[in-house]
Each structure stands twice: as structure tokens, then as C-alpha cells.
mmCIF file of the N, C-alpha and C atoms, coordinates in Angstrom:
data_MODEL
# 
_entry.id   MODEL 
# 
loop_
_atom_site.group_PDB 
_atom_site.id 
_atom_site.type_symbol 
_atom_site.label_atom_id 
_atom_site.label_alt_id 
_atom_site.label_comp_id 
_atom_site.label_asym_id 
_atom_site.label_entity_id 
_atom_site.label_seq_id 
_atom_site.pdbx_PDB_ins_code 
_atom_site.Cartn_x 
_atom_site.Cartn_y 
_atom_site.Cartn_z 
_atom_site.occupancy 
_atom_site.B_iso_or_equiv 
_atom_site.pdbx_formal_charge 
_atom_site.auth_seq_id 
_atom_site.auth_comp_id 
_atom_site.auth_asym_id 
_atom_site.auth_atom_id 
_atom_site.pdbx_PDB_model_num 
ATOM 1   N N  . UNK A 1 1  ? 0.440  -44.205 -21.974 1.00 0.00 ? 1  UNK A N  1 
ATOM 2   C CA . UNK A 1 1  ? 0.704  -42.802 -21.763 1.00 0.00 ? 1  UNK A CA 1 
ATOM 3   C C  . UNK A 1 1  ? 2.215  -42.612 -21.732 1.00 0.00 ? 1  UNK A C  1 
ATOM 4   N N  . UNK A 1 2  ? 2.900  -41.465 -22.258 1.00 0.00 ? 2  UNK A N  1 
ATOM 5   C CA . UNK A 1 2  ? 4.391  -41.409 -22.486 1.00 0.00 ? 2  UNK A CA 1 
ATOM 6   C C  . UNK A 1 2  ? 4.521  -39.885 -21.271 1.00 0.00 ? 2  UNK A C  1 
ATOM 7   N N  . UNK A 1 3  ? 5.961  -40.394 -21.357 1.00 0.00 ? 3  UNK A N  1 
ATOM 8   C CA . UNK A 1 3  ? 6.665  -40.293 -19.817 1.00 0.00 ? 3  UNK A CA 1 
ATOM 9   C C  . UNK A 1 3  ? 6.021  -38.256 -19.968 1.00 0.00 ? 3  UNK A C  1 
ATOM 10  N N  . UNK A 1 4  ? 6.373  -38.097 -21.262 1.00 0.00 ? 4  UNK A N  1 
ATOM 11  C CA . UNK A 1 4  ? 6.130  -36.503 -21.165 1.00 0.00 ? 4  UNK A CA 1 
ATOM 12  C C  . UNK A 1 4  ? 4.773  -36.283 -20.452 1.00 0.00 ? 4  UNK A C  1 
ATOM 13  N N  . UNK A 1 5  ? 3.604  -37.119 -21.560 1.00 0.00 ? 5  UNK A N  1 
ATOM 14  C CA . UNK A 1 5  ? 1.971  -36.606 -20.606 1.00 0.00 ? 5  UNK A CA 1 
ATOM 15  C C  . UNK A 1 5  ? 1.845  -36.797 -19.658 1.00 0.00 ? 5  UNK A C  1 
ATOM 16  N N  . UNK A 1 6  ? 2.636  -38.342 -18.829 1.00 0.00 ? 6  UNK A N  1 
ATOM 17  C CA . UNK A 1 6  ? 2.216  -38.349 -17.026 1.00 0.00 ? 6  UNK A CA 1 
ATOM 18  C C  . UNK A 1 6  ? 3.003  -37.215 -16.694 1.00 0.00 ? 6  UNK A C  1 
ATOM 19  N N  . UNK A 1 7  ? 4.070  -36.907 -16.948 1.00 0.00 ? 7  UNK A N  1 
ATOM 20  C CA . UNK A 1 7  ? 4.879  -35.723 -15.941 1.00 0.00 ? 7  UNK A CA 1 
ATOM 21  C C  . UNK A 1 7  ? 4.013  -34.318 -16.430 1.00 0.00 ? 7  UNK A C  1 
ATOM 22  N N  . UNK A 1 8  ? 3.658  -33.920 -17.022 1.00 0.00 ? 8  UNK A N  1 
ATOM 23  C CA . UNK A 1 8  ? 2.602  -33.211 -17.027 1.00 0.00 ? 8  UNK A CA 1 
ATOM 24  C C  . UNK A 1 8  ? 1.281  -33.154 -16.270 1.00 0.00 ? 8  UNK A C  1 
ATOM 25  N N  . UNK A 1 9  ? 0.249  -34.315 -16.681 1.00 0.00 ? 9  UNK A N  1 
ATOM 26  C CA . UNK A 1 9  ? -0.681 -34.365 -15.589 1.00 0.00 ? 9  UNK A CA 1 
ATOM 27  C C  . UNK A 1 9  ? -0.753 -34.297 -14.032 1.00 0.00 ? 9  UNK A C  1 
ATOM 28  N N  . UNK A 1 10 ? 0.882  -34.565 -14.026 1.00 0.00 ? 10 UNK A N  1 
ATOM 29  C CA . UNK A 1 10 ? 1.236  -34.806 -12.210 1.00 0.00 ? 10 UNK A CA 1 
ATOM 30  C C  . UNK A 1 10 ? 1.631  -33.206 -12.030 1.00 0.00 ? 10 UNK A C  1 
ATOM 31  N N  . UNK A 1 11 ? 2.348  -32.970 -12.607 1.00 0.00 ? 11 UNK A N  1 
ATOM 32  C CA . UNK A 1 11 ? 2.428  -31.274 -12.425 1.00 0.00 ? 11 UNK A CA 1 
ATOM 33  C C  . UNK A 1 11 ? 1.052  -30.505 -12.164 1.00 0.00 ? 11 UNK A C  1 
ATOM 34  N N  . UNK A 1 12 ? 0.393  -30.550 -13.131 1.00 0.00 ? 12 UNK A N  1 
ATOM 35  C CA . UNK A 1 12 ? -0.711 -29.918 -13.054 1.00 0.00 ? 12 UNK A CA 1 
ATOM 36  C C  . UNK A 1 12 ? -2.123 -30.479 -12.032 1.00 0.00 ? 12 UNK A C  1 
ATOM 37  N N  . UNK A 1 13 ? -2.069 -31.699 -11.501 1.00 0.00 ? 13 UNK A N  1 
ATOM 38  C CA . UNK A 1 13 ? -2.540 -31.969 -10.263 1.00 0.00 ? 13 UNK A CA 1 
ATOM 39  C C  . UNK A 1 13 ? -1.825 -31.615 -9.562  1.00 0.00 ? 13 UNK A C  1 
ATOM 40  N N  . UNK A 1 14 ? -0.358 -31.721 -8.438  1.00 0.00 ? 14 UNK A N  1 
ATOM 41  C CA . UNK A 1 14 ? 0.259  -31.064 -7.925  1.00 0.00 ? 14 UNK A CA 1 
ATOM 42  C C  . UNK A 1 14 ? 0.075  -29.433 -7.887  1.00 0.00 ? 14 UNK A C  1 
ATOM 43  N N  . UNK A 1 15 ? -0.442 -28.876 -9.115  1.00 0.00 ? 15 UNK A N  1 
ATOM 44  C CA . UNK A 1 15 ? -0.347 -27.104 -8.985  1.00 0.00 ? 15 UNK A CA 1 
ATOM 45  C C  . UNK A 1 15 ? -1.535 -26.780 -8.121  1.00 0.00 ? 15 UNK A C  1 
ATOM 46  N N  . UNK A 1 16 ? -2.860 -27.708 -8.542  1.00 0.00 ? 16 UNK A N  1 
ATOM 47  C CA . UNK A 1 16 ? -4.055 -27.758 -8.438  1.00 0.00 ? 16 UNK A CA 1 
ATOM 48  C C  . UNK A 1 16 ? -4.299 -27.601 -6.560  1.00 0.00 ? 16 UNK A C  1 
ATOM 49  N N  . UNK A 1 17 ? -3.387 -28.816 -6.212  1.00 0.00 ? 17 UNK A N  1 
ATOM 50  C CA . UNK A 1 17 ? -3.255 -29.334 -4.354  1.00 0.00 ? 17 UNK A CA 1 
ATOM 51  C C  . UNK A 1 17 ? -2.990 -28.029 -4.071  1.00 0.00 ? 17 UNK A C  1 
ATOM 52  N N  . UNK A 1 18 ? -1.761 -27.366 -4.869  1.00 0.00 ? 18 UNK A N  1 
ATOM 53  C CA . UNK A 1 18 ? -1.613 -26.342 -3.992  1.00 0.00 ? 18 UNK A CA 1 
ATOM 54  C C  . UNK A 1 18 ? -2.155 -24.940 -4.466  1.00 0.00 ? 18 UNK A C  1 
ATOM 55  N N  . UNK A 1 19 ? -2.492 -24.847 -5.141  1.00 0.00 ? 19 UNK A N  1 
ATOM 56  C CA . UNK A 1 19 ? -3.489 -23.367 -5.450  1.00 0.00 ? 19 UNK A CA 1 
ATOM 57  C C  . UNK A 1 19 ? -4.827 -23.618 -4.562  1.00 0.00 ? 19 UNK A C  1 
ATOM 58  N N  . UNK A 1 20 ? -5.278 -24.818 -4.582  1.00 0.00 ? 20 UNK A N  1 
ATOM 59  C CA . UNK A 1 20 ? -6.269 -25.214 -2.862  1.00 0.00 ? 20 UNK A CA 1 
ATOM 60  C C  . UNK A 1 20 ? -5.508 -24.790 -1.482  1.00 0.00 ? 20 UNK A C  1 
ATOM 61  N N  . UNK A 1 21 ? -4.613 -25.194 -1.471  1.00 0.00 ? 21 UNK A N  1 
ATOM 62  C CA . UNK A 1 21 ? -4.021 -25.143 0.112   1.00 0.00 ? 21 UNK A CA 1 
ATOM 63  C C  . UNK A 1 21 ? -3.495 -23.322 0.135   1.00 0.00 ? 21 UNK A C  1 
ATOM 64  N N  . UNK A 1 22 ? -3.108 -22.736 -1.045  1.00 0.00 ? 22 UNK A N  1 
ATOM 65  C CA . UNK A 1 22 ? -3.125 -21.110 -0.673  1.00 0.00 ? 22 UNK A CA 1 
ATOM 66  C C  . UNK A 1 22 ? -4.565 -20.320 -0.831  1.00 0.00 ? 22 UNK A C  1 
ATOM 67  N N  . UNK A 1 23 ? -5.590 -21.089 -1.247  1.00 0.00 ? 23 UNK A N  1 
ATOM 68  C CA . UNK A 1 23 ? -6.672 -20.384 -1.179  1.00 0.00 ? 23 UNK A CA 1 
ATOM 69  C C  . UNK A 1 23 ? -7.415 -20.794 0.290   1.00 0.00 ? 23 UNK A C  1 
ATOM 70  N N  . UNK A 1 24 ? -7.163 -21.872 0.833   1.00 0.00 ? 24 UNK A N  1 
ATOM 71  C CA . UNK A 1 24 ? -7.161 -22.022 2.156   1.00 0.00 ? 24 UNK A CA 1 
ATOM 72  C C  . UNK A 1 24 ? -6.485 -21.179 3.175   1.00 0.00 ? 24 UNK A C  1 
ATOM 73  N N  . UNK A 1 25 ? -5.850 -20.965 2.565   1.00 0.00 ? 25 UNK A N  1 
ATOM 74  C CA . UNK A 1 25 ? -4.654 -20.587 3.766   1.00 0.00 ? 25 UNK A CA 1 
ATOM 75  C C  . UNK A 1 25 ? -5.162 -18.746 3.404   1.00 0.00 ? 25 UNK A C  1 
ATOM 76  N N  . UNK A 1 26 ? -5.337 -18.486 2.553   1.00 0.00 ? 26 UNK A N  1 
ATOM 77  C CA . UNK A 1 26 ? -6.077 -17.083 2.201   1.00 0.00 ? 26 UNK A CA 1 
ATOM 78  C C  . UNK A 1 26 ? -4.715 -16.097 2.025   1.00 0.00 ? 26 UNK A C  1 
ATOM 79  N N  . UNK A 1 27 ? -3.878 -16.808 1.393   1.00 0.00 ? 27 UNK A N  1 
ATOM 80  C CA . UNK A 1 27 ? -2.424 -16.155 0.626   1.00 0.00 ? 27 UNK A CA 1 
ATOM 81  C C  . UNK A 1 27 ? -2.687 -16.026 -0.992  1.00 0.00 ? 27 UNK A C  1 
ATOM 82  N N  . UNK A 1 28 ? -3.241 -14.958 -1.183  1.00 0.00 ? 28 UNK A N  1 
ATOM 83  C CA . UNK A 1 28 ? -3.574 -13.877 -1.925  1.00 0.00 ? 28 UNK A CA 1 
ATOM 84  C C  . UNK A 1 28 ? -2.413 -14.200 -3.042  1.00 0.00 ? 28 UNK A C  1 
ATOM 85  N N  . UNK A 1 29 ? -1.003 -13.467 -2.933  1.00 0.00 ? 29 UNK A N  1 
ATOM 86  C CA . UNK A 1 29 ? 0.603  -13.733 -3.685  1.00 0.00 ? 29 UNK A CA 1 
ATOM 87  C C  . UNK A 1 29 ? 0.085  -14.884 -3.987  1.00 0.00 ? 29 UNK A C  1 
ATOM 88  N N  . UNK A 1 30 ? 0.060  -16.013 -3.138  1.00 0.00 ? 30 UNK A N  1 
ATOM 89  C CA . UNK A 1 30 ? 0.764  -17.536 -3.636  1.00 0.00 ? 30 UNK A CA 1 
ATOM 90  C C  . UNK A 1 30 ? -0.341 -17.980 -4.609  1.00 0.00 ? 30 UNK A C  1 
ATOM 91  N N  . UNK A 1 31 ? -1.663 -17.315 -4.174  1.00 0.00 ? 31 UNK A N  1 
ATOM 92  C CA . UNK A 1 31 ? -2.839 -18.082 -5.521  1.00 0.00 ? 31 UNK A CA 1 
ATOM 93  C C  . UNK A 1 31 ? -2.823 -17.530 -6.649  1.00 0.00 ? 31 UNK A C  1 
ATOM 94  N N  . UNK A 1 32 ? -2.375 -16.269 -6.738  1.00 0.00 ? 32 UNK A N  1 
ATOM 95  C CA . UNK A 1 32 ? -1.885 -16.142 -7.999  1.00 0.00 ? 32 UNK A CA 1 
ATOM 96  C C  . UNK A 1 32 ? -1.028 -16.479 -9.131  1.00 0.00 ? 32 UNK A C  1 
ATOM 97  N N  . UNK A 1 33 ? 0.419  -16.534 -7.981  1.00 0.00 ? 33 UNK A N  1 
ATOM 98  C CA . UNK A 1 33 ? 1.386  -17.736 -8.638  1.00 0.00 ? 33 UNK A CA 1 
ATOM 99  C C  . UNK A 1 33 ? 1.242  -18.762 -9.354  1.00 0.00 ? 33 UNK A C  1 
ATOM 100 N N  . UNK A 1 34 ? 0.047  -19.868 -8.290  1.00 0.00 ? 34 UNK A N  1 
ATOM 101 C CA . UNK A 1 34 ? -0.292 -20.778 -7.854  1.00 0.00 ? 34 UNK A CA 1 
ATOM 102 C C  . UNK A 1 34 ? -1.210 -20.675 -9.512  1.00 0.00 ? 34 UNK A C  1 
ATOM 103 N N  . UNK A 1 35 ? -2.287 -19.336 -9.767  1.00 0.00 ? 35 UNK A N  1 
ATOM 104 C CA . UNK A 1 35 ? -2.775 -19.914 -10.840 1.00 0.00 ? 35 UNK A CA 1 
ATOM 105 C C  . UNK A 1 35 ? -2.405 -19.534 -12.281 1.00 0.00 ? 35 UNK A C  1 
ATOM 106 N N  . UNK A 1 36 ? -1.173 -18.665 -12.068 1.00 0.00 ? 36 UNK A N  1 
ATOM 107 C CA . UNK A 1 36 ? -0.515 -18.212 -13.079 1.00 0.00 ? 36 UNK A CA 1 
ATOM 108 C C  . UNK A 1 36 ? 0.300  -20.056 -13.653 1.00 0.00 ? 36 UNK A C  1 
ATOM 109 N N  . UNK A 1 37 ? 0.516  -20.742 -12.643 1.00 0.00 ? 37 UNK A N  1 
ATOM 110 C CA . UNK A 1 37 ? 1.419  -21.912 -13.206 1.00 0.00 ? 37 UNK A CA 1 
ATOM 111 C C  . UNK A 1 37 ? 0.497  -22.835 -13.522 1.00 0.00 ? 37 UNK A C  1 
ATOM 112 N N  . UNK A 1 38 ? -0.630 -23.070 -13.171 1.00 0.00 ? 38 UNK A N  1 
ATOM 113 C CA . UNK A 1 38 ? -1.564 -23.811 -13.849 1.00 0.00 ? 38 UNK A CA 1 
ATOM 114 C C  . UNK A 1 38 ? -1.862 -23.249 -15.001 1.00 0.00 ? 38 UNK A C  1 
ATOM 115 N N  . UNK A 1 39 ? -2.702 -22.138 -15.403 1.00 0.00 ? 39 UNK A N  1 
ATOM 116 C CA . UNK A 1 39 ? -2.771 -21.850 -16.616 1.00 0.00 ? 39 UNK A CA 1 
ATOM 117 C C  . UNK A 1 39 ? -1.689 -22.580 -17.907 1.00 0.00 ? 39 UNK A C  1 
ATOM 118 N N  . UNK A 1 40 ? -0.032 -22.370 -17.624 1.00 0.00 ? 40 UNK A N  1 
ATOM 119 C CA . UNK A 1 40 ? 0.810  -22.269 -18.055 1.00 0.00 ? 40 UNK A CA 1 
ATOM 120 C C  . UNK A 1 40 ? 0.696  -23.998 -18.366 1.00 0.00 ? 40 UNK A C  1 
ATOM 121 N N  . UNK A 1 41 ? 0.501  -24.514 -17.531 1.00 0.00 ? 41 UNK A N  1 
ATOM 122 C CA . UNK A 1 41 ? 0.405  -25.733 -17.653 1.00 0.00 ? 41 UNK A CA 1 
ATOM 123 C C  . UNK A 1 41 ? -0.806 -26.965 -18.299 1.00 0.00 ? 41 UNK A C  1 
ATOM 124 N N  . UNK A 1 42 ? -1.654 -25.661 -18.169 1.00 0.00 ? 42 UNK A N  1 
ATOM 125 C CA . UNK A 1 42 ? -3.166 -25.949 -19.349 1.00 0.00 ? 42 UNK A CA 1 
ATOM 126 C C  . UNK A 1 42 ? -2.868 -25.708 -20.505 1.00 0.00 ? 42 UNK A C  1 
ATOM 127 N N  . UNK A 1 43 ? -2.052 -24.913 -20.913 1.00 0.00 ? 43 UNK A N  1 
ATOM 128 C CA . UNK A 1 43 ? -1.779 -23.991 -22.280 1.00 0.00 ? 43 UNK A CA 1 
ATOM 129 C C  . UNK A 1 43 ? -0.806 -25.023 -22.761 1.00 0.00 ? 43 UNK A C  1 
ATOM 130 N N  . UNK A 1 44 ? 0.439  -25.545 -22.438 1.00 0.00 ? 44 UNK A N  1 
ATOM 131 C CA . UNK A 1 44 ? 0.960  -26.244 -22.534 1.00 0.00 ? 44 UNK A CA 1 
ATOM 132 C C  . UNK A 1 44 ? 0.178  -27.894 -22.834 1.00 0.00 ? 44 UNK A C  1 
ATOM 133 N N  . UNK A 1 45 ? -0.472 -28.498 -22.048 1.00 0.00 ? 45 UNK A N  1 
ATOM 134 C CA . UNK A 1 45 ? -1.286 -29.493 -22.526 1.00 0.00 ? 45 UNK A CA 1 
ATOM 135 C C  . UNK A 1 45 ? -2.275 -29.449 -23.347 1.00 0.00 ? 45 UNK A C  1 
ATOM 136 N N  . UNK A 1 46 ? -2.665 -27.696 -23.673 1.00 0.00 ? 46 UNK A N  1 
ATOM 137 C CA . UNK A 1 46 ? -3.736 -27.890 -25.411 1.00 0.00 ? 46 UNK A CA 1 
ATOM 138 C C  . UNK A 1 46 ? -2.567 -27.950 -26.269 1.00 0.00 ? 46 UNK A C  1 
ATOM 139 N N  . UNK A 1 47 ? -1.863 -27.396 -26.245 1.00 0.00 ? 47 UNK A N  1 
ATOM 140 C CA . UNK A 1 47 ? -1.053 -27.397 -27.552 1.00 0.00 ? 47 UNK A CA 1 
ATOM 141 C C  . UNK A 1 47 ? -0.138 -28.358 -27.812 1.00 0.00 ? 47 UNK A C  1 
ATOM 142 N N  . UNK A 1 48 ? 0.012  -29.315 -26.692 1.00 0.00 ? 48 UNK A N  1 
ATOM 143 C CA . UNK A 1 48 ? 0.009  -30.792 -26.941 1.00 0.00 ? 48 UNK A CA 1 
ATOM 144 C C  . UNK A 1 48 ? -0.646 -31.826 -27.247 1.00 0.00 ? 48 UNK A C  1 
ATOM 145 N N  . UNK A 1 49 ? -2.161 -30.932 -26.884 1.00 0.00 ? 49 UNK A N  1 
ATOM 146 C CA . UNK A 1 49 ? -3.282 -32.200 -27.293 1.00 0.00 ? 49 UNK A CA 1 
ATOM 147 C C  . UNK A 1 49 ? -3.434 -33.029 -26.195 1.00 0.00 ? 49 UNK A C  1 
ATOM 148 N N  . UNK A 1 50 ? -3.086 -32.442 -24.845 1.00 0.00 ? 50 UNK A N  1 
ATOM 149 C CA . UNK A 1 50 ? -3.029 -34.000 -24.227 1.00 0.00 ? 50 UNK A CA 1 
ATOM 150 C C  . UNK A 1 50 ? -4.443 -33.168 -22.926 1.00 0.00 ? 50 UNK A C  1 
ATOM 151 N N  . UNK A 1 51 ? -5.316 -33.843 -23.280 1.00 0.00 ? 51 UNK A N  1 
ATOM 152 C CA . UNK A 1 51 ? -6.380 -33.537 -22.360 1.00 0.00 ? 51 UNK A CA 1 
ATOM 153 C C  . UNK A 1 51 ? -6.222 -33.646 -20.553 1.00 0.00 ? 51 UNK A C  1 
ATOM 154 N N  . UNK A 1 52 ? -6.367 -33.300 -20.337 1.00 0.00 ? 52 UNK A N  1 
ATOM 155 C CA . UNK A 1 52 ? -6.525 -32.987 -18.816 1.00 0.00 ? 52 UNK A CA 1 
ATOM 156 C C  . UNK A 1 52 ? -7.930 -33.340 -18.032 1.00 0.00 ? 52 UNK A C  1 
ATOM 157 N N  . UNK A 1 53 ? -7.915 -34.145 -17.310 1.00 0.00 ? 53 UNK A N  1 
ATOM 158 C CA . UNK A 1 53 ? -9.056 -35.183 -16.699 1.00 0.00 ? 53 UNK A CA 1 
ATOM 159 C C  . UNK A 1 53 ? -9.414 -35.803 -17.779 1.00 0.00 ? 53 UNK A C  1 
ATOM 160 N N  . UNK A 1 54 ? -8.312 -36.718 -18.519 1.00 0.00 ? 54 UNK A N  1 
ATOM 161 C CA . UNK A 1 54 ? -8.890 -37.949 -19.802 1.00 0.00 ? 54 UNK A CA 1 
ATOM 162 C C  . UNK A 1 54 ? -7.871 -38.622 -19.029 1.00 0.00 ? 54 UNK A C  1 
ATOM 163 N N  . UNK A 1 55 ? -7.204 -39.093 -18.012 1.00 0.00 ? 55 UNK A N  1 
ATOM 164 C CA . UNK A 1 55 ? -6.281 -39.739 -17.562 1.00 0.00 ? 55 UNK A CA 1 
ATOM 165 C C  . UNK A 1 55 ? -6.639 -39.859 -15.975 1.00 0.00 ? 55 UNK A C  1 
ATOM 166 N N  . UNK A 1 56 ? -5.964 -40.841 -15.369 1.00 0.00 ? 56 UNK A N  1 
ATOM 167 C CA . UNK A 1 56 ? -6.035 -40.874 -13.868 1.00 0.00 ? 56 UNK A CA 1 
ATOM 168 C C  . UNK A 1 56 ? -4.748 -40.822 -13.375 1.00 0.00 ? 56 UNK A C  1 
ATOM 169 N N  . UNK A 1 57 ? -3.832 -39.927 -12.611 1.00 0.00 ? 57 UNK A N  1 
ATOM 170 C CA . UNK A 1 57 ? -2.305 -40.162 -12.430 1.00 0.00 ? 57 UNK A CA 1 
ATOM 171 C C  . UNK A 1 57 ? -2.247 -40.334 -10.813 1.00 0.00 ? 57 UNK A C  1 
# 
């Protein structure tokens, strides 16, 4: 795996922890953020091709 796809997958687990911990926390703003930057970060890994849960980071 090259340095670009792990720093990606870790981003996008990292977004994941915390779009959980503001939907816990029941902060409305931050889960949106929270899933506005995941998206961004899904969109980004199709159009790289690099699948998301085909890896373990």
C-alpha cells in the first residue's frame, strides 16, 4: 500500500471516530462537518480507485 492510500484510509477512519463521538455527543454543527469531510474523503478515494474497507490501517 503507498504512503498516499494509508494516509487516506487513516483520515477517513479518523473522520468516521469522530462523526461517532459528535453523534454521541448530539452536536448537530459538528456531524455535519464531520459528514461533509467524510464524503469528501469517499469521493476522493473513488476517483482514486482506492477502496475503502479493502485494507486494515
Amino acid at each position: 500500500m503507498d504512503a498516499f492510500t494509508a494516509g487516506l484510509l487513516q483520515r477517513i477512519k479518523a473522520t468516521e471516530s469522530d462523526l461517532s463521538r459528535a453523534r454521541d455527543d448530539g452536536d448537530d454543527f459538528l456531524v455535519d462537518v464531520e459528514q461533509g469531510e467524510l464524503d469528501d474523503l469517499r469521493r476522493l478515494a473513488a476517483e482514486h480507485g482506492v477502496e475503502v474497507g479493502a485494507y486494515s490501517v
